[in-house]
N, C-alpha and C positions, 0 to 999 in steps of 0.2 A: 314645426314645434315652436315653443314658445321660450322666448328666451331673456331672461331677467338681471338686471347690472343694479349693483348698490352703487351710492358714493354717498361723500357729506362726512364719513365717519374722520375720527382723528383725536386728538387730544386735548383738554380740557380738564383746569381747576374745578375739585367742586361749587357746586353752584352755579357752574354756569348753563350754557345752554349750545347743543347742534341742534341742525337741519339733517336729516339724511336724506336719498331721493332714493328711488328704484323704478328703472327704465325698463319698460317691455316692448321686443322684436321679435323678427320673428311674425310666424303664420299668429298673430296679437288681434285681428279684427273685430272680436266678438271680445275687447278687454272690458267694455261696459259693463258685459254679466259675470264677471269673473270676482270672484271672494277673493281678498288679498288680505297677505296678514305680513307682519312683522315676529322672527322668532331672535331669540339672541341664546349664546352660548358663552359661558364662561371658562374658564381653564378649571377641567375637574369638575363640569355641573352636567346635570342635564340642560337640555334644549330647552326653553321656557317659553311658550306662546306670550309675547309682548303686549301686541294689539290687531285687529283686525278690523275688517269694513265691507260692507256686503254691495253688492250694486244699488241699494236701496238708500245707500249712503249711512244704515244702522251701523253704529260701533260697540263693540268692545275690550274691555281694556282689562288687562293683568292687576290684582290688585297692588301689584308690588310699583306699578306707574300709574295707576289711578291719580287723576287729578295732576299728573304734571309732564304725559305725555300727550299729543295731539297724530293722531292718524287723518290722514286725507287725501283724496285720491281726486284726478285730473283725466277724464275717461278721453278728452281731445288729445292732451300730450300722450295718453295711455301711460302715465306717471302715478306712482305710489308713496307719498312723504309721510316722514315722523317727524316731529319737533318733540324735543327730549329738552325739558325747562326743569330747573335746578336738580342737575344733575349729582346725585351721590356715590362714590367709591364704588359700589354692590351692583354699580348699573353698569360697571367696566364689564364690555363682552366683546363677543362678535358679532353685528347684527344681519340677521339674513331676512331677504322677501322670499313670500313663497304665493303663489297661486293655484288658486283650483279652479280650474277652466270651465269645469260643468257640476257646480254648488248642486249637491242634492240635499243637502245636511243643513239643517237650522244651524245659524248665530254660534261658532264657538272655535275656542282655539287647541284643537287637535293637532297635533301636525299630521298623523295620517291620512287627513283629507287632501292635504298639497301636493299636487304631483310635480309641481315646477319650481326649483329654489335657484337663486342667485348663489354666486361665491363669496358672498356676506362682504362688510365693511366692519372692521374695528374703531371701536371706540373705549378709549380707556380716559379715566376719569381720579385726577390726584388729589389727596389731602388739600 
């Protein structure tokens, strides 16, 4: 099976800016054609699809980080990153990777397509 590690998360003045990573192990050889997404979860919220990236290297992005998150993905490290640039209070979550191993679904952030999620990383975000 396939198996997914965040880091990067942690704490941070608004405005500013993380890195997160998400590591995949694990039976991972075919991570090239694997749809990866970013979800995040707040205290009291639903699960909120973030961002995502297709093996084609197509992105999509939540409009709530439109324009100030970056998804990109590493298919040799079999690595998954977000960069979170001027970061605001509302963006304090938990952020989880999730993968779908065999994409049959066009471009979108469902989470019922993921059948493989990480133990997320936190990141909180102060006045």
């Amino acid at each position: 099976q396939v198996h997914l590690a965040e880091s990067g998360g942690g704490s941070v003045q608004a405005g500013g800016s993380l890195r997160l990573s998400c590591a995949a192990s694990g039976y991972a050889s075919n991570y090239a054609r694997y749809y990866m997404a970013w979800f995040r979860r707040a205290p009291g919220q639903e699960r909120e699809g973030v961002a995502a990236i297709g093996s084609d290297g197509t992105t999509i992005y939540a409009d709530s980080v439109e324009g100030r998150f970056t998804i990109s993905r590493d298919n040799t490290k079999k690595t998954l990153n977000l960069e979170l640039n001027s970061l605001k209070p509302e963006d304090t979550a938990m952020y989880y990777c999730a993968a779908d191993v065999w994409p049959r679904t066009a471009v979108g952030l469902g989470p019922e397509r993921f059948g493989y999620w990480g133990q997320g990383t936190q990141v909180f975000v102060s006045s």
